[in-house]
N, C-alpha and C positions, 0 to 999 in steps of 0.2 A: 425095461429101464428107459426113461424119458431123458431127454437132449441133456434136462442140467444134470441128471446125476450122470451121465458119460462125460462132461467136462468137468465136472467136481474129479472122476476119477483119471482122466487125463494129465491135468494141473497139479491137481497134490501129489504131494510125495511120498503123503503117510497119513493113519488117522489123525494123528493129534493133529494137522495140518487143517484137512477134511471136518475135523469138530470145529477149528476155530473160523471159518469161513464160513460155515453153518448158523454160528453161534452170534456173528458180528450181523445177520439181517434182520437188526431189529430199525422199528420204524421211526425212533425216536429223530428229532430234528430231519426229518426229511419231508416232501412236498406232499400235504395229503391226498393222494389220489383216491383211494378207494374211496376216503368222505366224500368225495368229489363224486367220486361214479355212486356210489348209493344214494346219494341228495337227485344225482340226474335222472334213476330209476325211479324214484319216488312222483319226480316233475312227470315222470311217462303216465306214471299211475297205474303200469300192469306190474303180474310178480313175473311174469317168464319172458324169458326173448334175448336176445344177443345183443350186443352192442359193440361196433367194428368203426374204430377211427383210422385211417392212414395219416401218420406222419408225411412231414414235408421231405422232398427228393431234393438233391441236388441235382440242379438243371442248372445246361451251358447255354451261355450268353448265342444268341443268335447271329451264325457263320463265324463263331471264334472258337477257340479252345481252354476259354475260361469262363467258370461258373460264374452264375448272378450270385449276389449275398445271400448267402442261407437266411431265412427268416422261421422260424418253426411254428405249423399251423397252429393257432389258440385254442379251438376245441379240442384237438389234440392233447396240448401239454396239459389241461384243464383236467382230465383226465389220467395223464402220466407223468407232467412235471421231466420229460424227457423233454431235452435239446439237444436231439441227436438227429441227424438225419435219417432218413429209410428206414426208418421205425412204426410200427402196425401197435396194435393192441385191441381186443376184446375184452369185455366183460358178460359174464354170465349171472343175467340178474338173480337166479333161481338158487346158484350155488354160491354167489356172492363170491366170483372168483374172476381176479384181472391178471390178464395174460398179455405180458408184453414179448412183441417181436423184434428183435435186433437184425441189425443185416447181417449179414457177412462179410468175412473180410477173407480177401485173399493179398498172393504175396506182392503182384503190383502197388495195392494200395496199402498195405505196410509199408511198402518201399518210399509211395510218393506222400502219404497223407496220415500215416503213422498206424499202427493195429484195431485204434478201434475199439468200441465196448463190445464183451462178451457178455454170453449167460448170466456165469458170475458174478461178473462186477452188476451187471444191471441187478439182479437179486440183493446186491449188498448197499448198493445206492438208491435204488425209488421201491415206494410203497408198492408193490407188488405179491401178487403170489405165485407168482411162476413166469418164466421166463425162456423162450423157445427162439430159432431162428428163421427169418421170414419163410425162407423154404418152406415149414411148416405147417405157415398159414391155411393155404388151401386144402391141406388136408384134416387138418383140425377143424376148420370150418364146414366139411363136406360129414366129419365124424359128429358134430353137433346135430346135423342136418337129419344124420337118420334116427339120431334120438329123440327128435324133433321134429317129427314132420310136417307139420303142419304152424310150426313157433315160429316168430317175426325176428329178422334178423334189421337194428335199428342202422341207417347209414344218414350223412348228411345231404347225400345229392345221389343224384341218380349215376353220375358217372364214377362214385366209387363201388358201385358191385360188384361183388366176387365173381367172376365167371368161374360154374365147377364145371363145364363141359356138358351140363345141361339143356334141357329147349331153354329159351329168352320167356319163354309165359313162364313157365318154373318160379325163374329166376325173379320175374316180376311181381309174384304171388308171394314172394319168401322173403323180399327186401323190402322194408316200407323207409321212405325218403322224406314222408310230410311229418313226425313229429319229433322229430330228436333237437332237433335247434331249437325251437320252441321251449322244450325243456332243460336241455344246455342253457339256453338264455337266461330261463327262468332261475335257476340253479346257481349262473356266474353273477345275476345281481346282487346277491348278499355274500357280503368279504366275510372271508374268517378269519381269524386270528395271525396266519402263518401268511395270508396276500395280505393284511394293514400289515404285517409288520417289513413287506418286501414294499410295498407303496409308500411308506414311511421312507423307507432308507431310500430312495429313488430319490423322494423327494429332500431329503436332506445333501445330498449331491449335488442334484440340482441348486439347491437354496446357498451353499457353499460355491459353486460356478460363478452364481450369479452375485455374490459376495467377491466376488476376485473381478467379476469387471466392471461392477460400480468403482473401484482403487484402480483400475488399469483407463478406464474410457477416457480419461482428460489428456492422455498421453496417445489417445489412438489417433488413430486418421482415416480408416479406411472400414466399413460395415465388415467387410470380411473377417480383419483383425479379431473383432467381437467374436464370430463366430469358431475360431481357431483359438482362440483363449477357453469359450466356452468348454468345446469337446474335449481340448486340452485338460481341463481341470477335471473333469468326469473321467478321462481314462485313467488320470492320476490316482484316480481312485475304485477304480476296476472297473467302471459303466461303460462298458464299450460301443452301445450301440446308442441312440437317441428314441424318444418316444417317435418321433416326427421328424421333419427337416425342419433344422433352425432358421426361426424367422428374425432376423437384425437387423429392423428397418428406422429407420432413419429419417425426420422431417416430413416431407411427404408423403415418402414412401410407407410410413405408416397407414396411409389411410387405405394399403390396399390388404384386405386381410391374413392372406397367406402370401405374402410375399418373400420370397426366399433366395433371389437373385443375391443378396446381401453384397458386391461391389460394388459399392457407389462411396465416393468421399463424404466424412463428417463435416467438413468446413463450408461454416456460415449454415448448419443446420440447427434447432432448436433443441428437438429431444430424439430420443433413441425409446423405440418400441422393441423390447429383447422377450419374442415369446419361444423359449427353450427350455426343454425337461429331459431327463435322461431316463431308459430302463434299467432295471435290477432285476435277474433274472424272472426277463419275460413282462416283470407290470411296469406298467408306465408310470410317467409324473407330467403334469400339464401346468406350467407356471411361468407367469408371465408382467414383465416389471417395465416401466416406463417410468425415463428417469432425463435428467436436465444431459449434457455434455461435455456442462462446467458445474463447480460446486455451487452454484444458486441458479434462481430460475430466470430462466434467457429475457422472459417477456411476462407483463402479466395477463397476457391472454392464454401461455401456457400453465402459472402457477392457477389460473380459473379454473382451468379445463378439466387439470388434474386432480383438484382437490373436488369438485363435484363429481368427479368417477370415484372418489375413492369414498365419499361419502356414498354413493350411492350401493357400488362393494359393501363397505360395511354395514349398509341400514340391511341391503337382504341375507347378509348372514347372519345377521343377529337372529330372523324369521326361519331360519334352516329350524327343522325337528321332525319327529315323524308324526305324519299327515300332511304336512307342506306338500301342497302342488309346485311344479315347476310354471306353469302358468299364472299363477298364482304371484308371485315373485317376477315374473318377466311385469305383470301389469304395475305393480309396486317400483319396478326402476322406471318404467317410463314414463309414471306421478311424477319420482324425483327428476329426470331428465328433463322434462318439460319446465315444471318450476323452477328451475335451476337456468334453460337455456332463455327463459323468458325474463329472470333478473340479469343476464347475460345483454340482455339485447339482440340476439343470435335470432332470437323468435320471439314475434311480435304480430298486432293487431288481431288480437284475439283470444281466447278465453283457453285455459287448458281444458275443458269440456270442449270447443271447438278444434284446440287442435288435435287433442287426441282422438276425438272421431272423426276427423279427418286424413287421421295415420300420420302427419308431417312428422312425428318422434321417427321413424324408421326411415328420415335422410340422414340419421345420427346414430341410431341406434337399428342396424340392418338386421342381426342375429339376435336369437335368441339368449338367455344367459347362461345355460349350464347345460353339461352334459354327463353319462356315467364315467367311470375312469374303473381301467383295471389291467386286463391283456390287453386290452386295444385303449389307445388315447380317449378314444370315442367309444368305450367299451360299448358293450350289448344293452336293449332295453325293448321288453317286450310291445315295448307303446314309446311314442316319442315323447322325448322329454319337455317338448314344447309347441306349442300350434301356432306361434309365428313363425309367418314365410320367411324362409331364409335368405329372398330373394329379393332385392330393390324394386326390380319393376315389379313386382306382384303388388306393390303397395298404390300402383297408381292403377291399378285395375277399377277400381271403385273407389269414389271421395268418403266413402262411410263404410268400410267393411264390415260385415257384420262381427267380426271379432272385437273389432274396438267397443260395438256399439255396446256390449255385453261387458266389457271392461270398463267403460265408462261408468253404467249403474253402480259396480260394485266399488271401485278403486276413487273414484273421484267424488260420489254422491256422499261416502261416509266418511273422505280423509283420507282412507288407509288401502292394506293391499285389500282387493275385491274377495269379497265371500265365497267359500269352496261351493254353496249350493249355486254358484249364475255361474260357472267357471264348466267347461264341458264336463260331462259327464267321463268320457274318454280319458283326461287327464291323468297321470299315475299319479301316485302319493307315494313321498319321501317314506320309507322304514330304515329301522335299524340296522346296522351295516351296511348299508346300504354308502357306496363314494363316489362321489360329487364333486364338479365344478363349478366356483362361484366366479365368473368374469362379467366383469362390468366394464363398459369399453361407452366410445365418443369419438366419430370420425368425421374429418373434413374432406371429403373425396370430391375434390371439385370436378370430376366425371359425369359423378353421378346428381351433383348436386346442380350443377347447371346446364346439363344433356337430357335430367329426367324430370326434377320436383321444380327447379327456376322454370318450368317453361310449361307447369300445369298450374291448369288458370289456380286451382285452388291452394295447391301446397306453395303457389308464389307468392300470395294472399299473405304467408304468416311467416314466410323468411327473409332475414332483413338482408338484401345483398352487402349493405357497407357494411357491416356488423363481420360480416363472413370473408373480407379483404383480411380483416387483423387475424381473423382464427385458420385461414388457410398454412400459412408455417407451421402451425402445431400440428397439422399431419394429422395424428392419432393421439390416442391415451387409451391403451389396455392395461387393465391389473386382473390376473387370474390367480385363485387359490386353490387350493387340494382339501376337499372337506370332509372327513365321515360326519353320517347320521348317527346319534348315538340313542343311548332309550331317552335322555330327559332333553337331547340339543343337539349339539355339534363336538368337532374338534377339528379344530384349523391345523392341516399338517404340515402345510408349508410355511418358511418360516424365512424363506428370504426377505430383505427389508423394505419396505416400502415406505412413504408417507414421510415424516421429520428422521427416521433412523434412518432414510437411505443417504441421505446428506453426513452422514457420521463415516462412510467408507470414502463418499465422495470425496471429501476432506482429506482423504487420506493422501490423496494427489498422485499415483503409481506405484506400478506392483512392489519394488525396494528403492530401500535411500537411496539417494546416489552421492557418492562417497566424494570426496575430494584430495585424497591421498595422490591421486594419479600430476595436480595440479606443485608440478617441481619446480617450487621457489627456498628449496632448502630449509633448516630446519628453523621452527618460529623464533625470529627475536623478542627476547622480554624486554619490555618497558621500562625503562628509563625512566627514573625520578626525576622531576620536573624543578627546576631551579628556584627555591623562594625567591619571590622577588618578581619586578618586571624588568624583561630583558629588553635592550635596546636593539633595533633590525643590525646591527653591526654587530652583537655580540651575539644573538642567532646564528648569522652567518658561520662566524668565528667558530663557532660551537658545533656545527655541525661539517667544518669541512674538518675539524682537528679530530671528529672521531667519526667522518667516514657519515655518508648516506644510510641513513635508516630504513630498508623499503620498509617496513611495516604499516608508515602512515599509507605509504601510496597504495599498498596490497587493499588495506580497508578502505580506504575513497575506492576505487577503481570495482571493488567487490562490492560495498555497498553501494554504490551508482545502480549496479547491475541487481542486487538483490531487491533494491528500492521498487523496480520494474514489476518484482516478483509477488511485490507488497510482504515481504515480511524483513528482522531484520536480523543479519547471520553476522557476529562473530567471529574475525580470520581463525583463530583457536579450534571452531568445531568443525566437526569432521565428518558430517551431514548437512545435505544440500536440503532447505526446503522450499517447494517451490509453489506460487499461488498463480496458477496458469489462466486464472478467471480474469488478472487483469492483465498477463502478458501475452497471452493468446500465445505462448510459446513454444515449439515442441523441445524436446530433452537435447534433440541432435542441433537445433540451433543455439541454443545455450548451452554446448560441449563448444561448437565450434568459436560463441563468443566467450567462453572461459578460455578458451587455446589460442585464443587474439591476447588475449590477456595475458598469458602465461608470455609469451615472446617479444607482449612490450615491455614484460616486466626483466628478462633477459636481456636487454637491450639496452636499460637503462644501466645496469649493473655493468654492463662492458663498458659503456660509456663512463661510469664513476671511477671503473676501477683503469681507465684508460686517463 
C-alpha cells in the first residue's frame, strides 16, 4: 500500500468520502505539467531516463531568524506548476509517470506556518500522477536505479545529485547535468494556451496600474509615490509579487536603465519613465509607458523624442511574424533612429551610412530591442535574441564594427529592415507562440555621452553638443509591449495607453473628485430676481442693507478668482472640484488650505454683517 492510499485511508471517514476525493482528480483547469514534462522528453530525444527537479527551500536571511522571499525555481514549476516550497518531483520518461514530492509537515510548523499541502490535496490540485513525501525520495530513486541500471537520471546542475550512499564515480556515471536546460529551454519557448492566457492576465494588471497613475501622477510629488500606487493597484487585484523591481524614474533619471532607487521629487521634472509589470501565477508581464507629468507635453524637445520612439515601437511591430529575426528589427529601429535624430538636429554632419557604421546610434540607443517573456522577465532562449553589445563602451571599441558593417548593406542600401540572408546566420527566428518584447527606447545619459562618444574623435564628428543641451531634461522615453507570434503576425497583449490615449487618463487630473461638501458656508442661497430697471448706487445700497448681505455673490468672486487659477470654470452649486494643475502647478493640500482661507474669511464677514 503506497504513501497516498494510507492517507486517503487516514482522512476519510468512509467510502463514499474516499470515492469523492478519487473522483475530483481530474485535470481540467489546472497547470499542464505532464504536457510540459512530455514536450521536455521529447527536447531530450531519448525514450528512457528519469527526470529529478528540486523545488525552492525556504532559506533564512543571513545571521537572522527570518526567511528571504520565497521565489519558486522556474524549471521546477515548469514541470509541476507547484508554489510550494520543499517540493521535489520526477518523471519517468518510459512510463510517462510524474511524481511529486511534498514536504512534510510536523506540529511546530502547523503551529507557526499553518499544515501545509498533503498527498491529497497535491493529487487533487496539479496534473500529476502520484504523489509521495520527500522522505521518499531517496528511496524511490535508489528503486528506479535497480531497475535501471545503467538509465540516465536528467538533473540541472551538478550540485542537485541525489546522494544514495554510493561511490561519487557511481553517482557521476548515473546523473547527466549537460542536457536538461537545453531542453527545458527549448520546450519553455513556445506558450501554450494555459501560460498566453496567465501572461495575458498579468499583463492586464499591469496595463490597469498603469492606468491608475496616468489619473494620480499630476497630483504626486515624489517617484516613490508612483511606485506604492503601482503595487498598490496589483495587489488590489491579487498580483502579489512583481515581475522585476519597479523602475519610476523620473527626468533624468530615466536615462539610467534599471534605475530603481525611485525617491527623488517630481518637481520641475519633464517626464516619468514607469517600467513596471506585475506576475500572475509565476509568468511575468514587462510594460513600460513614458508619459508627460502634466496633461500636455512640458517641452517640444520632449513631445520629439517621444513620438519618434513611439514611431519607431510601432514600425517594428507591425514586422513581428514568424521568421522575423530579432536582429533583423534591432537594424530596422536604428534606420529609424538615425533618420529621425538627424531631422532632430541631435545628429549631424554626416550621412546615415556614415553614422551607422560608425555605431554613433548606440549613444541613443545602447540595448538591444526585445527579449522572450514568460517565467522569467527575461525568459529563456536557446540563442540570444540579439547580437548587439548591450554595453556602451563596446561601441567604441572599433569606429566600424563589423556588425554595423553587415547592417548597413542590408538596411540602408534597400530602405528597409536588412535581409535575413547578410544577417548572422546564428540569429533565431520568431515562431508561433512564441512571447516577445517590443521596446523601443531614446536616452540622454550625459555620462556616457560626454565621458564616452563626446570625447571620441569620431562619434564627436556627428553629435551636435548644442542640440543635446535642450534634449538632456528629457532624460529617457521607453515604451515596452507584450507580443505573441501568431501563425499569420502578432497580437499586442498589452494594452496600457500610450500615444494621444494616454493624455485621456491624464486629464483626468486624480485618483477621485474632490468634493466640496466639507467647504461650511451653509446652505446655497438662490438667486434673487433682479429689479427691472436701472438702479441708482443709493437705491443698491438701500436694497441690500433692508434684506441683509447676500454672500453668494462674494462665494463666486472669491471661488472663481481661485478656480480661474485652475483654468476651468466651477459653479458655487456643484459639488465637484475640478482642477487643471497644468497651469496652477498646484497640489490638492495647497488648494485645501487656500479653500480653508476661504472658508474663514467668508465666516468673518458674516459676523461682521450680522454684528
Amino acid at each position: 500500500m503506497d504513501r497516498v492510499t494510507k492517507q486517503l485511508d487516514c482522512e476519510a471517514e468512509g467510502p463514499e468520502k474516499l470515492e469523492i476525493n478519487v473522483a475530483s482528480t481530474t485535470s481540467f483547469d489546472k497547470y499542464p505539467a505532464k504536457q510540459h514534462a512530455r514536450r521536455v522528453a521529447q527536447k531530450l530525444g531519448v525514450s528512457r531516463g528519469l527526470i529529478y527537479l528540486p523545488g525552492a527551500e525556504i532559506v533564512p536571511l543571513e545571521d537572522s531568524d527570518q526567511a528571504q522571499p520565497f521565489r519558486q525555481r522556474r524549471y521546477f514549476y515548469y514541470l509541476s506548476g507547484v508554489d510550494e516550497s520543499d517540493c521535489h518531483l520526477t518523471y519517468d520518461i518510459e512510463l510517462d509517470e510524474l511524481i511529486l514530492y511534498v514536504a512534510e509537515y510536523s506540529l511546530r510548523n502547523i503551529i507557526y506556518n499553518g499544515r501545509g499541502l498533503n498527498v491529497v490535496e497535491a493529487l487533487e490540485r496539479y496534473d500529476i500522477d502520484n504523489a509521495h513525501y520527500a522522505s521518499d525520495l531517496s528511496k524511490d530513486v535508489k528503486k528506479w536505479i535497480r531497475k535501471h541500471p545503467i538509465g540516465k537520471i536528467y538533473i540541472l546542475h551538478p550540485s542537485q545529485t541525489i546522494h544514495l550512499g554510493g561511490s561519487e564515480d557511481d553517482e557521476d556515471d548515473q546523473f547527466d547535468d549537460k542536457k536538461l536546460q537545453r531542453a527545458i529551454d527549448l520546450a519553455r519557448m513556445i506558450k501554450d494556451p494555459h501560460e498566453i492566457d496567465m501572461i495575458k492576465k498579468a499583463n492586464d494588471i499591469s496595463a490597469k496600474a498603469h492606468r491608475q497613475i496616468l489619473r494620480e501622477i499630476s497630483s504626486l510629488s515624489n517617484e516613490r509615490e508612483v511606485e506604492a500606487i503601482f503595487r498598490r493597484e496589483c495587489m488590489f487585484e491579487g498580483a502579489k509579487h512583481q515581475a522585476y523591481k519597479v523602475i519610476a524614474a523620473s527626468g533624468k533619471n530615466a536615462a539610467t536603465l534599471h534605475y530603481v532607487q525611485n525617491d527623488e521629487p517630481l518637481k520641475g521634472r519633464q517626464l516619468m519613465c514607469l517600467d513596471a509589470g506585475c506576475e500572475w501565477n509565476c509568468y511575468a508581464s514587462d510594460v513600460t509607458r513614458t508619459f508627460p507629468l502634466s496633461p500636455q507635453w512640458p517641452s517640444r524637445e520632449a513631445e520629439n523624442i517621444y513620438n519618434l520612439v513611439l514611431k519607431m515601437q510601432e514600425s517594428c511591430i507591425s514586422k513581428l511574424k514568424p521568421g522575423t529575426r530579432f536582429l533583423e528589427l534591432n537594424t530596422h529601429a536604428h534606420v529609424l533612429a538615425i533618420e529621425g535624430l538627424l531631422e532632430l538636429g541631435i545628429l549631424h554632419n554626416g550621412s546615415p551610412v556614415e553614422i551607422m557604421m560608425a555605431g554613433t546610434s548606440t549613444a541613443f540607443l545602447p540595448h538591444g530591442l526585445g527579449h522572450h517573456i514568460g517565467l522569467e522577465v527575461h525568459d529563456v532562449s536557446v540563442n540570444p535574441t540579439s547580437e548587439f553589445c548591450d554595453d556602451v563602451e563596446s561601441a567604441l571599441d572599433a569606429v566600424a564594427p563589423e556588425t554595423y558593417f553587415h547592417l548597413v548593406q542590408g538596411a540602408l542600401q534597400t530602405g528597409g529592415a536588412a535581409q535575413s540572408a547578410l544577417l548572422s546566420p546564428n540569429a533565431p527566428e520568431l515562431e508561433e507562440g512564441m512571447k516577445t518584447m517590443a521596446n523601443e527606447h531614446r536616452y540622454f545619459s550625459r555620462f556616457a555621452l560626454e565621458e564616452l562618444f563626446l570625447k571620441h574623435p569620431v562619434h564627436s564628428k556627428f553629435i551636435n553638443k548644442e542640440a543635446l543641451t535642450r534634449y538632456y531634461p528629457v532624460g529617457g522615453v521607453r515604451i515596452e509591449d507584450d507580443i505573441l507570434i501568431t501563425k499569420k503576425g502578432y497580437e499586442n497583449l498589452t494594452t496600457a495607453p500610450k500615444g494621444p490615449a494616454m493624455f485621456d487618463f491624464l486629464l483626468d487630473r486624480g485618483p477621485r473628485p474632490l468634493p466640496m461638501d466639507w467647504l461650511d458656508c451653509g446652505p446655497p442661497v438662490p438667486p434673487r430676481r433682479r429689479p427691472k430697471g436701472r438702479l441708482k448706487e443709493s437705491a443698491k445700497k438701500s436694497l441690500k442693507e433692508s434684506q441683509g448681505v447676500d454672500p453668494l455673490p462674494e462665494i463666486t468672486k472669491k471661488q472663481q478668482s481661485l478656480w480661474e487659477a485652475f483654468g476651468n470654470e466651477v459653479k458655487p452649486e456643484e459639488k465637484v472640484v475640478k482642477m487643471n494643475r497644468e497651469k496652477a502647478q498646484m497640489t490638492i493640500e495647497e488648494a485645501l488650505k487656500r479653500l480653508e482661507k476661504l472658508q474663514m474669511e467668508l465666516k468673518e464677514k458674516k459676523r461682521a454683517s450680522s454684528s
